[in-house]
C-alpha positions in Angstrom: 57.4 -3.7 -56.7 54.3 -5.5 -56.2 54.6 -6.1 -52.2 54.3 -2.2 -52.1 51.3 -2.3 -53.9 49.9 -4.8 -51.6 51.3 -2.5 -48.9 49.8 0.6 -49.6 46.4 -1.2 -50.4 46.3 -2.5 -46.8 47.2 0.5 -45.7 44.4 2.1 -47.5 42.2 -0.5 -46.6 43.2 -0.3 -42.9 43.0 3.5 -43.0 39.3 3.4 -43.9 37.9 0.8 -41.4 39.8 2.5 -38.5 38.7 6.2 -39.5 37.3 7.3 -36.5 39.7 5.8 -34.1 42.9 7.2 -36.2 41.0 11.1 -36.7 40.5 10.7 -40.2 37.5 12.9 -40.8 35.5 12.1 -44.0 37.0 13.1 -47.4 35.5 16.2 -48.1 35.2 17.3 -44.3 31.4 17.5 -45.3 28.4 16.8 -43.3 25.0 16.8 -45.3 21.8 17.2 -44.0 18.6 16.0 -46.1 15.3 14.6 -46.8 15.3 11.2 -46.9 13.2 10.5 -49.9 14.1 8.4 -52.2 14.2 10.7 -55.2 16.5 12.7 -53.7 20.2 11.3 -54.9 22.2 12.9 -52.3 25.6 12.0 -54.1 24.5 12.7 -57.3 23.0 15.6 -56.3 26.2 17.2 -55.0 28.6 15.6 -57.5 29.9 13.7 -54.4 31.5 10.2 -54.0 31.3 7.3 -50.8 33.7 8.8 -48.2 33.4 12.0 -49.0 30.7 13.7 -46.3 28.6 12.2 -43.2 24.8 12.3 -44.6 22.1 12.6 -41.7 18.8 11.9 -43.5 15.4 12.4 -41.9 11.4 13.4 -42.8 11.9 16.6 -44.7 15.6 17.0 -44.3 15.3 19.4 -41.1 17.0 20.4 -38.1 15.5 18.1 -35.3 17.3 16.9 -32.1 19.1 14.4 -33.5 20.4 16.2 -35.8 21.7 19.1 -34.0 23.7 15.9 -32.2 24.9 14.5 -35.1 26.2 18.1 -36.4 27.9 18.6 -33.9 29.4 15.2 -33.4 30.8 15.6 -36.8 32.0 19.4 -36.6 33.0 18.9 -32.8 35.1 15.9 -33.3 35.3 14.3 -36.4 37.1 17.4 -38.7 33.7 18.5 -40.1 34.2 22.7 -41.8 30.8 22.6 -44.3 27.0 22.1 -43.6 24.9 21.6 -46.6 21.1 21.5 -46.3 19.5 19.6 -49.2 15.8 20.1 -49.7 13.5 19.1 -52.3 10.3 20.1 -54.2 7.0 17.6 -53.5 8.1 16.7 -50.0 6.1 14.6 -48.7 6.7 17.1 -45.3 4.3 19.6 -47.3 1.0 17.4 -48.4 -0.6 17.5 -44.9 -0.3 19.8 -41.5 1.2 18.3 -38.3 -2.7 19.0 -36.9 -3.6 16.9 -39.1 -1.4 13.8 -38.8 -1.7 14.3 -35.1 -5.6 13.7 -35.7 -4.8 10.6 -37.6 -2.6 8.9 -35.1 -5.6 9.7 -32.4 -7.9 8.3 -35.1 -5.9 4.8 -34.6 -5.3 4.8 -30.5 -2.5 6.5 -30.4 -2.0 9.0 -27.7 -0.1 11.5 -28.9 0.4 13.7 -25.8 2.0 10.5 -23.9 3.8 9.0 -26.5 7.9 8.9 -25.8 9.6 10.2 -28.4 12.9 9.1 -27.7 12.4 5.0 -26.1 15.8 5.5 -24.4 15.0 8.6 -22.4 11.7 8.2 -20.9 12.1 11.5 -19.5 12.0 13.4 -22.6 8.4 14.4 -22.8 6.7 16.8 -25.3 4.3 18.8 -23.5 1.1 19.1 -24.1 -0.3 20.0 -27.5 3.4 19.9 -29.0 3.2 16.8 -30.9 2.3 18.4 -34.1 4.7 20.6 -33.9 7.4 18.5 -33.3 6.3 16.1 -36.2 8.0 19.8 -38.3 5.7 20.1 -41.5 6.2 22.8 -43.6 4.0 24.5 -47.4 7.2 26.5 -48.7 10.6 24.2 -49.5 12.7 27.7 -50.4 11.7 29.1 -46.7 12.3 26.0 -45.0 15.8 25.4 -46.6 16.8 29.1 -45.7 15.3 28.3 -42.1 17.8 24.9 -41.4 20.8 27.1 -42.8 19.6 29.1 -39.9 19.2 27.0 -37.2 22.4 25.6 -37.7 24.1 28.6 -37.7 22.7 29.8 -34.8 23.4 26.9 -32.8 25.9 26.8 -30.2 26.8 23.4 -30.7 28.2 24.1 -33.8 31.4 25.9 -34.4 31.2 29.7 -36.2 33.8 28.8 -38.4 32.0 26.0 -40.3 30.7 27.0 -43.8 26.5 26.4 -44.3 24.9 26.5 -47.0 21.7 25.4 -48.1 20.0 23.8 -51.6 17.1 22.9 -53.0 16.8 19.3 -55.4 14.4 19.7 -58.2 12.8 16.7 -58.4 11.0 17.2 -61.6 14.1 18.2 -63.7 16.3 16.5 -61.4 18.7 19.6 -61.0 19.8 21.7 -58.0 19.4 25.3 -57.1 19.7 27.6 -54.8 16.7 29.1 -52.9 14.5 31.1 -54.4 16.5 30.8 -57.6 14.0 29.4 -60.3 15.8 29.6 -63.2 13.2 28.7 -65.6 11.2 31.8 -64.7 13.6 33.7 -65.7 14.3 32.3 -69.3 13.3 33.5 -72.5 11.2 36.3 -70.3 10.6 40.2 -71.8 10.6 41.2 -68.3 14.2 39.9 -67.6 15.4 41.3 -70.6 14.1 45.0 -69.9 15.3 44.5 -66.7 18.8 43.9 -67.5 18.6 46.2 -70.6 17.9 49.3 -68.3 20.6 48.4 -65.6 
């Protein structure tokens, strides 16, 4: 009957706006951690849909403070069991150091050992020195994908139980891997067949 229809689409509908307040964790109890270039398609990328996984995006897709929060807001409270870390290849994280950005922002009056790097806690201060290193740039994406899966696992904030895993987004063939799993240098190679020939 077609008031049950309308019934169950309000319920639906009510259901989704009131999420948090009613428990309902995200679809796929998913919480995704990535860069936040645009030519990385985070849903595409892991064949996922809207509702299905809280996505924390940032420079370089890395474990920072906020993030560390945000995990473990979502695996603390809001029915979060899987971490994935999506990386990708030409970050913009790997075309200059944090020495040298650091340099740049000096270069245009900005005093990087005095800057606040949270406006709402003042008395969060960087030491000395530190500013390039918090800025986090990195030269290999495989290392620094395996590195997040790492941090986050080690991370008391975050229950043991929850699955991580971490992924790297070819940009040029728009594909995903694991790390340090090229396929394509592995195709069509003499050495992988002689390799697999005398196994």
């Amino acid at each position: 009957m077609l008031h049950q229809q309308i019934d169950q689409k309000l319920s639906e509908k009510k259901a989704w706006a009131l999420r948090r307040q009613l428990g309902i964790p995200n679809n796929k109890r998913l919480w995704v951690l990535a860069c936040m270039d645009e030519r990385l398609p985070v849903e595409k990328a892991l064949g996922i849909n809207e509702g299905d996984a809280h996505i924390f995006r940032n420079a370089g897709g890395l474990v920072t403070d906020d993030a560390i929060r945000s995990a473990m807001l979502t695996t603390q409270f809001f029915g979060t069991k899987e971490i994935i870390v999506l990386n990708h290849t030409e970050c913009g994280m790997m075309t200059a150091s944090g020495d040298f950005l650091s340099e740049v922002l000096h270069q245009k009056g900005i005093d990087v050992d005095r800057v606040n790097i949270d406006p709402s806690l003042p008395e969060l201060q960087l030491p000395k020195g530190f500013f390039s290193k918090w800025i986090k740039t990195f030269t290999d994406v495989d290392a620094i994908c395996v590195k997040q899966v790492e941090l986050l696992r080690n991370s008391p904030l975050i229950p043991e139980d929850v699955v991580i895993n971490g992924y790297i987004w070819q940009v040029e063939s728009m594909s995903l891997r694991r790390p340090y799993e090229r396929l394509s240098q592995k195709v069509n190679t003499s050495e992988e067949m002689e390799r697999h020939t005398t196994n």
